[in-house]
N, C-alpha and C positions, 0 to 999 in steps of 0.2 A: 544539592544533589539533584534538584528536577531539572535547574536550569544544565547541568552534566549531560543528563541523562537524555535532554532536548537536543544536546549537541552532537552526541551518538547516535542517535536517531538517523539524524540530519547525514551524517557522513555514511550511515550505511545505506540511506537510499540515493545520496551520488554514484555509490557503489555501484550497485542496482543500475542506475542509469547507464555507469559506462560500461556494465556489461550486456546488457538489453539493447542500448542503440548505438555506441560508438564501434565495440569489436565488431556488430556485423555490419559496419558504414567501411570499418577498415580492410576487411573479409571482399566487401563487393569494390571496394578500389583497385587490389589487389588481382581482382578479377578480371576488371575491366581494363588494368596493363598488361597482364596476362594477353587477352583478346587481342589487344590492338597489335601486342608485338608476334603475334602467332597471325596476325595478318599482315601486316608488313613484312616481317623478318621469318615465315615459315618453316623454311629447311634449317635457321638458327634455331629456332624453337623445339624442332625433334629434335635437334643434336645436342641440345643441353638435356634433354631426359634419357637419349639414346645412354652418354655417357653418367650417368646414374644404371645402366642398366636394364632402364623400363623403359615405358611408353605414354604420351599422355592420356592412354584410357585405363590407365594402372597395369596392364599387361607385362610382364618380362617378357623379352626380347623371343623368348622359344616357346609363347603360351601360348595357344588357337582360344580364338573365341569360342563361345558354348555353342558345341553342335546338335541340332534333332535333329532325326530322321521320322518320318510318319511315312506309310506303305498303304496304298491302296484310295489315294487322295480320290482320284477320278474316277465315278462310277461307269461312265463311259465310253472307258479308255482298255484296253487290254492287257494293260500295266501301268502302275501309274506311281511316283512317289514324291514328297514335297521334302526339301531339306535346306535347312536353315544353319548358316553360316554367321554367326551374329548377326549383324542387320541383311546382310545378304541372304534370299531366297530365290531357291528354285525349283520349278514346279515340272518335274519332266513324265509326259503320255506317252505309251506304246502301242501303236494300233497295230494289227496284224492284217496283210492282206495277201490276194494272191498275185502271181507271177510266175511268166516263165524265167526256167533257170539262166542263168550265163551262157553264152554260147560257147564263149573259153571253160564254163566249169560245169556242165551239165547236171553234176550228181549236188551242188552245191544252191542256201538263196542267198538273202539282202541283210544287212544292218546297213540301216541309213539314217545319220543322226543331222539334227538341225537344230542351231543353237540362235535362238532368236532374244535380243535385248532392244527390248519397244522403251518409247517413250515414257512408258505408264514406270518404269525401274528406276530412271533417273533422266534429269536434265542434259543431260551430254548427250543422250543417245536422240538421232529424229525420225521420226516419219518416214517411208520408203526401202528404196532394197535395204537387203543388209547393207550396215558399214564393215569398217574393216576388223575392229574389233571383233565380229558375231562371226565372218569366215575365219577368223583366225582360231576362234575357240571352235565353232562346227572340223575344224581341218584336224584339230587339235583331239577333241574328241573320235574322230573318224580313224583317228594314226591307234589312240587307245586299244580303240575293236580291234584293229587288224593287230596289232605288235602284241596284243599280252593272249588275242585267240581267245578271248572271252569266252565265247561260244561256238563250238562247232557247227559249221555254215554249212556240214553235211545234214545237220540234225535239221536242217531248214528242209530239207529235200524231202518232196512228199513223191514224185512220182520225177526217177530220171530223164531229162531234156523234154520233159513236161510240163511238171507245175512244182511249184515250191513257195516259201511264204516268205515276205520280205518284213522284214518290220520296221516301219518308219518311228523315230524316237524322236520328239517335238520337245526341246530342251529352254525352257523360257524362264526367264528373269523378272520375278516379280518387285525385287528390290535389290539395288544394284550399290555394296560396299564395298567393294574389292573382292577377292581373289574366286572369279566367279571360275577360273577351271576346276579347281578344288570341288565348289558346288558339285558343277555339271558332272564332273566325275563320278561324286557317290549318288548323285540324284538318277543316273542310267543306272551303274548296279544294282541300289534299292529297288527300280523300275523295273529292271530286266527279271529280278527274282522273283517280281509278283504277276508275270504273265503265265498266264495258261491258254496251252494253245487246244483247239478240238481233233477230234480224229479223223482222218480226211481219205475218203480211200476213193480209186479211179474206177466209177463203172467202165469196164470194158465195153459193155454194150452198146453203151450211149458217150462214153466217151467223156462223159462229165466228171468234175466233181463232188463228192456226197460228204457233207459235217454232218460226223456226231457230235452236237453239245455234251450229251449227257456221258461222253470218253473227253475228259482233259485232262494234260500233262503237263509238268511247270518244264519249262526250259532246264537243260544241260549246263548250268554255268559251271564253265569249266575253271577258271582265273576269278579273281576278286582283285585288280586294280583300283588301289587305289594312291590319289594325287596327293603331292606335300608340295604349297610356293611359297617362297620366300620372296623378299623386299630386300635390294644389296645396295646399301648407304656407302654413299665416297668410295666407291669401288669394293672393300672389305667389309663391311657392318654387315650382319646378316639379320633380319627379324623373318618370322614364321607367320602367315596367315598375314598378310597385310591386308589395312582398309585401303579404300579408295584412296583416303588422302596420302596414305604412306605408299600407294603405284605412283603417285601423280609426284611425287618427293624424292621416291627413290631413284637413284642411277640407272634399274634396269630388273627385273623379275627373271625369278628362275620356278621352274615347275619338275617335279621329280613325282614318276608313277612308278609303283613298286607291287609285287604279287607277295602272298603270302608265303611264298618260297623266298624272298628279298630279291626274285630277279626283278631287272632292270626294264619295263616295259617301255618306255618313251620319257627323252628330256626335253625341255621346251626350255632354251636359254637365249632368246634373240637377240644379239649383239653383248654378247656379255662373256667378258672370260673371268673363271677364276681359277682359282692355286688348286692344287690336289688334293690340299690337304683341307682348302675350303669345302670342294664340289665331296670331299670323302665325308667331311662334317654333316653335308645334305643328303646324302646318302643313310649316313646311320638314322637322321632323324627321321627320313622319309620311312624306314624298317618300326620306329616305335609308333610313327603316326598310324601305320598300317594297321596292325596291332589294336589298337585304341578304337578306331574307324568299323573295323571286324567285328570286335566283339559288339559296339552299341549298334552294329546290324542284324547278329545276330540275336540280342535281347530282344529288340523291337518285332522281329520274324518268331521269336518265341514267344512274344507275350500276344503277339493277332492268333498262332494258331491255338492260344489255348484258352481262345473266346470262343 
């Protein structure tokens, strides 16, 4: 019976062993083919999880990474808000200053956005002017303002073909995973709704002009655009919110900005065609993204004012 009982013993701490050291020797081999063949064979490697449906950060195909929003990041800033994209962030300031109006639009001022992605975001981006990436989203953001009419550029006018306020929007990339118009999209909204402007009135006498701090007004936002991009695999595959690796993987990106009306503010599809019934598929989602986007702007706008 003891000599049994020794022998029991004995087999259940093999047990023990191949469960303690060999499944996870088998676990990290497993891994390390994984690795290699997602570095050799890349585009093979999403399209074997594309066709399961997902992704390899566990995502389905139409899932956006977890978004915040925070409002009011910059104390220095005249608007300011930080929004986080799964690994991507961006950090966008609104300063306010003066200017005279347009000469073509007197009664009208400025939204001037600038979308800057430094070195400190990621390794691909370097040193010096913009690349072509940073004018392409600053152009990109710029078409936003003027097509969706964010704000009326009347309400900029403080005294006609006088003086009016321009607002420069400094749209920067602290950490760069893909689909940074998406970002820079809600990171200006959130921005633009936390500025307040003073009350500016024209001494006649002298000719100046005179701020009231102690009279602020938050901006007229008139539209709430916001962005929905996809990642278009082998011409047809469509994924939602792509990383860097799946821009660098896929055929080609598509950007779709939508109002809380579902009109169609600006598409960004650089060399890219698709079906009707594709670009209509990005249409619907860009309507539920909006939705989703709205409302955790609006939480976040309710829960600062009722601190």
């Amino acid at each position: 019976m003891g000599t049994r009982f020794l022998f029991d013993s004995v087999g259940a701490e093999q047990a023990r062993v191949l469960e303690t050291e060999i499944a996870p020797a088998q676990t990290q081999a497993r891994e390390k083919m994984a690795a290699g063949f997602k570095t050799v064979e890349p585009l093979e490697f999403y399209r074997r999880f594309l066709k399961e449906n997902c992704r390899p950060d566990g995502r389905e195909l139409g899932e956006f990474r977890t978004t915040t929003v925070n409002i009011g990041s910059v104390s220095t800033a005249d608007g300011s808000a930080l929004v986080k994209l799964g690994n991507t962030a961006v950090i966008c300031g609104i300063k306010a200053e003066f200017a005279a109006p347009p000469p073509d639009a007197p009664d009208k001022g400025y939204v001037v956005p600038n979308v800057d992605l430094p070195p400190l975001c990621s390794s691909r981006f370097r040193s010096g002017p913009p690349g072509e990436e940073a004018q392409v989203a600053s152009q990109f953001i710029a078409d936003v303002i003027e097509n969706s009419q964010i704000i009326p550029k009347e309400d900029l006018c403080i005294s006609p073909g006088k003086l009016s306020w321009v607002l420069y929007c400094d749209l920067i990339c602290l950490d760069y995973d893909g689909n940074i118009l998406d970002a820079c999209t809600c990171a200006l909204l959130a921005a633009l709704k936390n500025v307040q402007l003073p009350e500016v009135t024209i001494n006649e006498e002298t000719a100046l002009a005179e701020v009231n701090l102690k009279k602020k007004r938050y901006l007229n936002i008139r539209t709430h655009p916001v962005a929905t991009s996809f990642a278009v695999f082998d011409d047809t595959l469509l994924i939602v919110d792509p990383t860097g690796e799946e821009e660098h993987l896929a055929t080609g990106t598509l950007t779709v900005v939508m109002d809380e009306e579902g009109k169609l503010c600006c598409l960004h599809k650089p060399g890219i065609g698709l079906t009707g019934a594709k670009l209509q598929d990005c249409l619907s989602r860009a309507v539920t993204r909006h939705k989703e986007i709205k409302k955790l702007m609006d939480e976040v706008i309710k829960s600062m004012k009722a601190k």
